[in-house]
N, C-alpha and C positions, 0 to 999 in steps of 0.2 A: 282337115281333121274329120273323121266320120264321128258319128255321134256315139259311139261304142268304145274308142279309142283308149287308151290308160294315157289321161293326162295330170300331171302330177303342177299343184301352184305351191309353190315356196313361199310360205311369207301370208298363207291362208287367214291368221288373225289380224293382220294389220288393216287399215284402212283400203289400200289399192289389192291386197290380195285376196279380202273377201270382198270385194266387188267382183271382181276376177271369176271368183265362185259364184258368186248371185247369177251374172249374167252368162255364165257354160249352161247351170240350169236352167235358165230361160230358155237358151236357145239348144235344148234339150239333150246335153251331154252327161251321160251318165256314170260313166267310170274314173269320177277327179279323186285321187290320194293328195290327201293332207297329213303333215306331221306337227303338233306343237313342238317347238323349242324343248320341252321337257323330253318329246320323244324323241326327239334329231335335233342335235347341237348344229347347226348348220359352218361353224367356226372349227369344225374337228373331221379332218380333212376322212380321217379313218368312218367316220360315223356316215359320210357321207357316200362314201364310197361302197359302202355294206348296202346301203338306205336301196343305191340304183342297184345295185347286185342284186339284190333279192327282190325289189318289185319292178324293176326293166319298164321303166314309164316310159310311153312314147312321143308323148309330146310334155315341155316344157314350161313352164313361167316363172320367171325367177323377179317374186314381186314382192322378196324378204329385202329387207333394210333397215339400217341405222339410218334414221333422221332426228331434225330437230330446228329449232327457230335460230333467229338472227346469235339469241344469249347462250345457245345449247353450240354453236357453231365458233364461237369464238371464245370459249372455256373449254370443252372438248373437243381440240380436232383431232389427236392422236387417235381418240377410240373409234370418231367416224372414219377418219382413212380405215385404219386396221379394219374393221369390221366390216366394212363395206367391200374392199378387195376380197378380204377372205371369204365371205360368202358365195360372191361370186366366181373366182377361181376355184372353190371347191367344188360348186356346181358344176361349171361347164369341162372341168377335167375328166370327172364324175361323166357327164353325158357324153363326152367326148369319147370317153372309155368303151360305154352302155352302145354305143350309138342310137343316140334319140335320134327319131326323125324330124324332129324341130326344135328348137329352144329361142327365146325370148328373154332377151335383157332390157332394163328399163334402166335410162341416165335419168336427168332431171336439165331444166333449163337453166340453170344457175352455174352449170359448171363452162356454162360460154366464156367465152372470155371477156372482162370488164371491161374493156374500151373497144367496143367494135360499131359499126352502122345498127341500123334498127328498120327492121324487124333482122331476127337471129337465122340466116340459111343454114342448112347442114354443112357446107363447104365452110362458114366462120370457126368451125370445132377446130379447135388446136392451134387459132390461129392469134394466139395471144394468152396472157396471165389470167385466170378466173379472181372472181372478185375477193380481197383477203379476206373478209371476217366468215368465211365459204371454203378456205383453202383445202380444208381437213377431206371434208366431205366431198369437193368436186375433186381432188385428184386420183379418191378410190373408186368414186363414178367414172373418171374418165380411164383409168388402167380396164374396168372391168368391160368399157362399151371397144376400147382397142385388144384386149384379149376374145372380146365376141369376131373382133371382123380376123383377129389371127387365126385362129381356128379356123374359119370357112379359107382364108386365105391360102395356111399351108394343107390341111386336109381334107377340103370340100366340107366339112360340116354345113348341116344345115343350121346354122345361127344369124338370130338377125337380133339388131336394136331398133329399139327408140329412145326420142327426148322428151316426157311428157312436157310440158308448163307446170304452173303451180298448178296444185291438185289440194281439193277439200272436198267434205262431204260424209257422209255414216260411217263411222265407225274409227273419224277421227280423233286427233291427240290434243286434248285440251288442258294440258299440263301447262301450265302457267311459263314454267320455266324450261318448256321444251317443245312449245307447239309453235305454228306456222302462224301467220297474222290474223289468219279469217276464226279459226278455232281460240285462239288467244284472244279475240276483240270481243267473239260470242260470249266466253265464261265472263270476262271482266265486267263486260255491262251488264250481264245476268247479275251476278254478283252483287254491281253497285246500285243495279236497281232493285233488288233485294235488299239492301244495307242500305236504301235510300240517302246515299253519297251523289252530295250536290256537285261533284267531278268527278273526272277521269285524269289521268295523265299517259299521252301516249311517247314511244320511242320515236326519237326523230324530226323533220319536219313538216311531214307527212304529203311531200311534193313526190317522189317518187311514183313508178306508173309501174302499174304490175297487169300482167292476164292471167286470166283463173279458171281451169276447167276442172266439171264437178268430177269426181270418180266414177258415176257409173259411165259417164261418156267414156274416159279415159280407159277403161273394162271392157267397154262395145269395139273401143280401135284397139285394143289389144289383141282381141280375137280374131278380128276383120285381119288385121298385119298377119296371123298363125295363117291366115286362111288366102292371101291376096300378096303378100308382099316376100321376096327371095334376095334382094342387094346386098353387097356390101357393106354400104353407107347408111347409116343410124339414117332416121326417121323422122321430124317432129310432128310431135302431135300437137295442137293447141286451136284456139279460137279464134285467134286474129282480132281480138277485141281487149283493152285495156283500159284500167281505169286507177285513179290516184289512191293512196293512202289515205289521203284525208276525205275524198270521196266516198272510198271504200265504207271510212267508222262512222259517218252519217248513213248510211243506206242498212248497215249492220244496227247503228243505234236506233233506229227507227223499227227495224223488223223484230228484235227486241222488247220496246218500248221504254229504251232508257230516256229520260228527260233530262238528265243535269248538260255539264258543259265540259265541252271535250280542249284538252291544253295538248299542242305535243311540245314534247321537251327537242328541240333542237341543240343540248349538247349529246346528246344521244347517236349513234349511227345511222344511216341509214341506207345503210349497201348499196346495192348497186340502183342507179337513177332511176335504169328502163330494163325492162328485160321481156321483150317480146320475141315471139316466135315466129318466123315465115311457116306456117302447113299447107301453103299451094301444093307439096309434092304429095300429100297423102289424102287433101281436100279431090285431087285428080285423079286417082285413085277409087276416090269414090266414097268417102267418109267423111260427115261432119258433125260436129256435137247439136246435141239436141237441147240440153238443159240452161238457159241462162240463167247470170248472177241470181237476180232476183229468186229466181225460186228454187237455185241451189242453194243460196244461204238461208233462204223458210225452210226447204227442208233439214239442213244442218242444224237449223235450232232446235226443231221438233224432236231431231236425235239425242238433241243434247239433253232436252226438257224429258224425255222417256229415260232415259239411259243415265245421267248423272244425278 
């Protein structure tokens, strides 16, 4: 991409898509079109298709999505498949049409499949069932990361994926009953250490192993991938570093300063065991996160503490 380029990020208000934006301007790109959802229904195949007609962006990010926690994922799967497919089919039909000169899909690591070896290669995609309380969401992630490689397949487009890992950080979703673990654990302890609540009670039994890369990392290899990466084959991004749930609400309650005592409920779920990443292929490439836990989730607080 030259720094002049008309690049257009889908999905500009969410967490990963203004990252997205943060670090174009960083790294001094000036021409990004953003649409809110009020302006561009992105689920309204017509609206979409106007949006590329009339401002012909040249390059891509499509870093619009329905998400949500373990409780948002097994009450609504219907509305995350649907909306997840259709954003992104409407996107790349749209660019397909336009002819962007690049475009970028983001999967997520969860839509791996639930019983495979550990760490996650790109060859294990598709190579078994994703984990159930996940169904909804990983099979409109995984239509939209196989219509990415269709595209380039039958028509040469330029389309590539990635898998991020779990992603936290500014500008995330701290909805109780809809957000990811690390933004869920921040408000609660906030909360109860403000209500000075001598407990907690978490989901699960907090054995589970997860890795966690911050967003602005996951922003820097998005750009790096526009800029370095042409395959077929999705991508993953991640750390190569994991650590437990129960690990996890100690290092959170601490950065915090919650004091009382943490229970988890083990009749609770708790999806999938492990879900790590292999990123030798994009670490050799020549990209690696900069941010660790620690002081991704200090600054995640900070956001929270300005912002909520």
């Amino acid at each position: 991409m030259n720094t002049k380029d008309k690049i257009y990020v889908a999905g500009h208000t969410g967490m990963v898509g203004s990252a997205i934006v943060r670090e174009l301007r960083k790294q001094g790109y000036t021409n990004i079109i953003t649409r809110t959802h009020k302006e561009l229904d992105l689920c309204r195949q017509s609206e979409v298709e106007a949006f590329f007609a009339n401002e012909k962006p040249e390059y891509v990010f499509i870093a619009a999505a329905k998400v949500g926690g373990i409780r948002e994922n097994i009450e609504c799967p219907a509305d995350l498949l649907y909306i997840n497919l259709i954003i992104n089919a409407n996107i790349m039909k749209a660019a397909h049409t336009t002819g962007v000169k690049k475009l970028i899909v983001l999967g997520s690591s969860c839509i791996y499949p639930v019983d495979i070896g550990q760490p996650m290669t790109e060859k294990d995609f598709l190579s078994g069932k994703p984990e159930p309380t996940n169904e909804g969401y990983a099979i409109g992630k995984i239509a939209a990361i196989e219509l990415c490689k269709m595209y380039k397949r039958q028509y040469k487009d330029p389309f590539i994926s990635c898998m991020p890992t779990n992603i936290y950080g500014e500008n995330d979703n701290f909805d109780l009953n809809a957000s990811h673990v690390i933004p869920a654990m921040i408000r609660k302890f906030h909360e109860a250490k403000a209500n000075k609540l001598e407990e907690i009670i978490l989901w699960g039994t907090g054995t589970p192993l997860r890795e966690f890369l911050y967003v602005d990392d996951l922003a820097a290899a998005c750009v790096f991938l526009m800029n370095n990466y042409e395959d077929e084959e999705h991508i993953n991004i991640g750390t190569g570093e994991e650590i437990s749930i129960m690990d996890l609400a100690h290092v959170i309650k601490d950065i915090v300063g919650y004091t009382g005592t943490l229970y988890f409920d083990n009749t609770k779920p708790d999806g999938s065991l492990r879900k790590l990443l292999d990123s030798k292929k994009i670490h050799e490439l020549g990209w690696k996160h900069k941010t660790n836990l620690l002081e991704g989730i200090t600054a995640s607080y900070k956001w929270f503490l300005e912002k909520y």
